[in-house]
N, C-alpha and C positions, 0 to 999 in steps of 0.2 A: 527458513523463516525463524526470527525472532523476536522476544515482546521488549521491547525498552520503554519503562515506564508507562505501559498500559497503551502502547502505539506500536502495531504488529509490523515489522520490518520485513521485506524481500530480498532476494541477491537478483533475482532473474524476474522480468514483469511479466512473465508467462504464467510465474508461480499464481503473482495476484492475479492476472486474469480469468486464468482456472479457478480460485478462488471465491469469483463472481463480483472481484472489484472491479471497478470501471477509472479511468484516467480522470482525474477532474483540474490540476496543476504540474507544470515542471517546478523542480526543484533545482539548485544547483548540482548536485550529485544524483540525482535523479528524479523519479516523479512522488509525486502524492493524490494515492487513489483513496477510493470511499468506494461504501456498500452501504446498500439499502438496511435497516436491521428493524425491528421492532419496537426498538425503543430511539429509533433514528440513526443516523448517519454511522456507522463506523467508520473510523480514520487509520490508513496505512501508508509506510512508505516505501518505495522501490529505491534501495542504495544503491546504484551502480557502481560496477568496478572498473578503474581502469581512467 
């Protein structure tokens, strides 16, 4: 995992799963999940490779 610009990046959606994100859109290169937070929604994305 990495942060680009305040938006936490995946290689594998396992990662974010474990995580406690949930799938909410596809992406062209892969998904973009969210997690429940405190102060609302956090945003992530799963880069796929390949």
């Amino acid at each position: 995992m990495r942060d680009v610009n305040d938006i936490q990046v995946f290689k594998r959606l396992s990662d974010a799963l474990r995580a406690g994100f949930q799938i909410y859109d596809r992406a062209e290169d892969g998904y973009m999940v969210r997690k429940r937070t405190p102060l609302g929604w956090g945003i992530a994305k799963v880069q796929l490779e390949g």
